[in-house]
C-alpha positions in Angstrom: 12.5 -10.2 17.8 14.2 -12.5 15.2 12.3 -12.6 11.9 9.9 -15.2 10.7 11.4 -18.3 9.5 11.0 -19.0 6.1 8.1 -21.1 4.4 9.1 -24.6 3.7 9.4 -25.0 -0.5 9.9 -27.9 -2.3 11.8 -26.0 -4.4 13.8 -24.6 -2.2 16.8 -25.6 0.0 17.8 -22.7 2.4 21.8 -23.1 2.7 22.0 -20.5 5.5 19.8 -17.3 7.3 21.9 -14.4 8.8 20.2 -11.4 10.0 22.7 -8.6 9.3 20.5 -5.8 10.5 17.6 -6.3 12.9 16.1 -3.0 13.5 12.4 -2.2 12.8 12.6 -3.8 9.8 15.6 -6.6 10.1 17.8 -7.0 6.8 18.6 -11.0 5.9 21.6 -12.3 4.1 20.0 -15.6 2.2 22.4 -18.0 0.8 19.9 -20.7 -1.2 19.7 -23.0 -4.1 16.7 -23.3 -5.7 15.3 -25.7 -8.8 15.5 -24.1 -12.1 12.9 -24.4 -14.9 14.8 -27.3 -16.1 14.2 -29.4 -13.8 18.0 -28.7 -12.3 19.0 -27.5 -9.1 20.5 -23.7 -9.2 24.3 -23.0 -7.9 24.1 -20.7 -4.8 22.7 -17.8 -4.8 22.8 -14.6 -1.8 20.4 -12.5 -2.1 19.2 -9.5 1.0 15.8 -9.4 2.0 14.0 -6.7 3.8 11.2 -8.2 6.3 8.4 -5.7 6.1 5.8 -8.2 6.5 2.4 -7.3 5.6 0.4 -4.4 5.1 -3.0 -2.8 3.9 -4.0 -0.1 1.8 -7.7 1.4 0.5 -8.6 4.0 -1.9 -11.4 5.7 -0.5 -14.5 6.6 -2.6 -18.0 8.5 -2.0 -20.1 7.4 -5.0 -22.5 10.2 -4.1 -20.1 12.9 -4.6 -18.2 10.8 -7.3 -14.8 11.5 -5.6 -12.1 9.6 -4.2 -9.9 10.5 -1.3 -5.7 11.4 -1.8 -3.2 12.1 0.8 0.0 13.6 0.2 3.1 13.7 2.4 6.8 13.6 2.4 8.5 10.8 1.7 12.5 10.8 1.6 13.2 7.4 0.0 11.2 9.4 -2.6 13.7 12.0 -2.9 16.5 9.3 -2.3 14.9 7.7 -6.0 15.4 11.2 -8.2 11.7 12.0 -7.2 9.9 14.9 -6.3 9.2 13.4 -2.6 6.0 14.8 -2.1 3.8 12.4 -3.6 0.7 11.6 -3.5 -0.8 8.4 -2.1 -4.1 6.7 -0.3 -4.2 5.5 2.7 -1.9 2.7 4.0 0.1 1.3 6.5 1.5 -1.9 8.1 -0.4 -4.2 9.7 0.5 -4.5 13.6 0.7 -8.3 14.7 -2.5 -10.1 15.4 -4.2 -7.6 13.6 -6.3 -8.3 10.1 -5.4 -6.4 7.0 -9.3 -5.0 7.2 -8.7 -3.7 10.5 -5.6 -2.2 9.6 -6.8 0.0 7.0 -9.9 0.8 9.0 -7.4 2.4 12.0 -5.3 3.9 9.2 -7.7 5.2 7.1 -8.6 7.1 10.8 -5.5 8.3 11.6 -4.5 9.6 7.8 -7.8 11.1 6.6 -10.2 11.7 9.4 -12.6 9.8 7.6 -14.4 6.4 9.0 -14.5 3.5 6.0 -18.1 1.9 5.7 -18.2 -0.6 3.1 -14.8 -2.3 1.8 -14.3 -4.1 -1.2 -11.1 -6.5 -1.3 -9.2 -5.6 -5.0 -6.2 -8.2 -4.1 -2.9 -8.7 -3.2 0.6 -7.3 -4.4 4.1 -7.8 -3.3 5.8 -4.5 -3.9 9.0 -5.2 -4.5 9.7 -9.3 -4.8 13.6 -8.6 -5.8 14.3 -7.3 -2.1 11.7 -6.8 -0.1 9.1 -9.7 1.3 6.5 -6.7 1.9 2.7 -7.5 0.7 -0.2 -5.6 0.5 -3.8 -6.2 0.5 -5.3 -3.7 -1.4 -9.3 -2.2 -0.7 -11.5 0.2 -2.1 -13.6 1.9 0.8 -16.5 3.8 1.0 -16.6 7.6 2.7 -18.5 10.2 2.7 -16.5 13.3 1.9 -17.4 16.6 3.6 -18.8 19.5 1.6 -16.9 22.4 2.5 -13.6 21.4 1.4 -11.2 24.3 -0.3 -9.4 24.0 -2.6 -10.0 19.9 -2.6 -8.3 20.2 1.0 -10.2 18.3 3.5 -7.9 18.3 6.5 -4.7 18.2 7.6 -3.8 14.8 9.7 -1.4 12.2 10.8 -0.1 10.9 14.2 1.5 13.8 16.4 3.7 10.7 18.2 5.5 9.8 14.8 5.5 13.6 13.4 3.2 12.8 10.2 2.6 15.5 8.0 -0.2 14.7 5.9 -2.6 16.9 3.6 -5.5 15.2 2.6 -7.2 16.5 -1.0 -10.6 15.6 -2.5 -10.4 14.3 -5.8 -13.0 14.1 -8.9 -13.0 10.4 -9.8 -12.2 11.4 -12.9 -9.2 13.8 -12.4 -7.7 11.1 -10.7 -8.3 8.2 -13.1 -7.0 10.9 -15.6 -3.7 11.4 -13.4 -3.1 7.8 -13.1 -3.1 7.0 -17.2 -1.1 10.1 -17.3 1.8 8.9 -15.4 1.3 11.7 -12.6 1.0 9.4 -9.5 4.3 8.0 -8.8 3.1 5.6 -5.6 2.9 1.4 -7.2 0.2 0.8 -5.3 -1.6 4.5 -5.5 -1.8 3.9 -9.5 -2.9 0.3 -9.3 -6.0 0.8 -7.2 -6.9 4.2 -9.5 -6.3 1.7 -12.6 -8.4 -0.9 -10.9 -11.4 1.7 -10.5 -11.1 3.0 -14.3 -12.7 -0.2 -14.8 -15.0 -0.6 -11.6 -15.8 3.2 -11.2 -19.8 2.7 -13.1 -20.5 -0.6 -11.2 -19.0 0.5 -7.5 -20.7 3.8 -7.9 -24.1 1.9 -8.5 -23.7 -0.5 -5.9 -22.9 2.2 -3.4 -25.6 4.7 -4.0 -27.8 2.1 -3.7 -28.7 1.7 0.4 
């Protein structure tokens, strides 16, 4: 399947479109000119772009229990950065076509922590990396209830047999991770904006979701 076609921008003249790799993900070569904060028109510019499309992701939260909910798993572009490659992350995934950003995260939340969402709370949107990649995010907080009997903070071991995911999914005190976050421990972009985003929310979410 060729990718999508580019929106139309005033600002924008689109010289040429090749797609030089068009597996999962295709790989464009863009030649462009675009208008400059002058008021001038750019010379040509060739940049790649990466055609992830978008995605969803939710940090899950049981107000009763004041914890949130952490996966970890392996992840070699990780390693390929100078990274330890097990990292830890929430819930995410890319969002299959036709299908809402809310009902994305409610099947991957499923398949990556055992645990059903109830309530979600939109926190917004966030391109990941607007230099290459055209990949965007929509970002929740969702409510869970964690189960009791976790050791260790380990709750289960998941992930999809078919695509050989190897997750381990940890309980968290709200405020160990908050903590982690301003600490520079979690590596993941979008992992450390939704833990910032709660370090301001944690008080009013917590009271709106004890509440019935």
């Amino acid at each position: 399947m060729p990718p999508p076609t580019l929106p139309a921008h005033p600002d924008l003249v689109v010289l040429s479109e090749e797609t030089v790799w068009n597996g999962r993900f295709p790989l464009q070569q863009i030649r462009f000119c675009h208008r400059r904060f002058n008021g001038q028109i750019s010379g040509v510019r060739t940049w790649e772009l990466w055609r992830r499309g978008r995605a969803a992701a939710v940090l899950p939260f049981d107000p009763h229990a004041d914890a949130v909910v952490l996966i970890e798993q392996f992840r070699l572009p990780v390693l390929a950065a100078g990274l330890d490659p097990v990292i830890v992350e929430i819930p995410a995934g890319l969002c299959d076509p036709d299908e809402t950003p809310e009902q994305t995260i409610r099947r991957e939340a499923l398949e990556e922590t055992s645990l059903p969402l109830h309530r979600l709370l939109s926190i917004g949107d966030y391109v990941l990396s607007p230099g290459g990649s055209d990949e965007r995010v929509t970002l929740f907080a969702g409510e869970v209830r964690v189960p009791t009997t976790a050791a260790d903070g380990i709750a289960a071991y998941a992930g999809l047999g078919s695509e050989h995911e190897d997750i381990r999914v940890r309980i968290w005190p709200a405020q160990s991770a908050i903590e982690a976050a301003f600490a520079g421990r979690i590596t993941n972009a979008v992992t450390a904006i939704a833990l910032f985003w709660f370090a301001a929310r944690h008080d009013t979410l917590q009271t709106l979701w004890s509440q019935k």
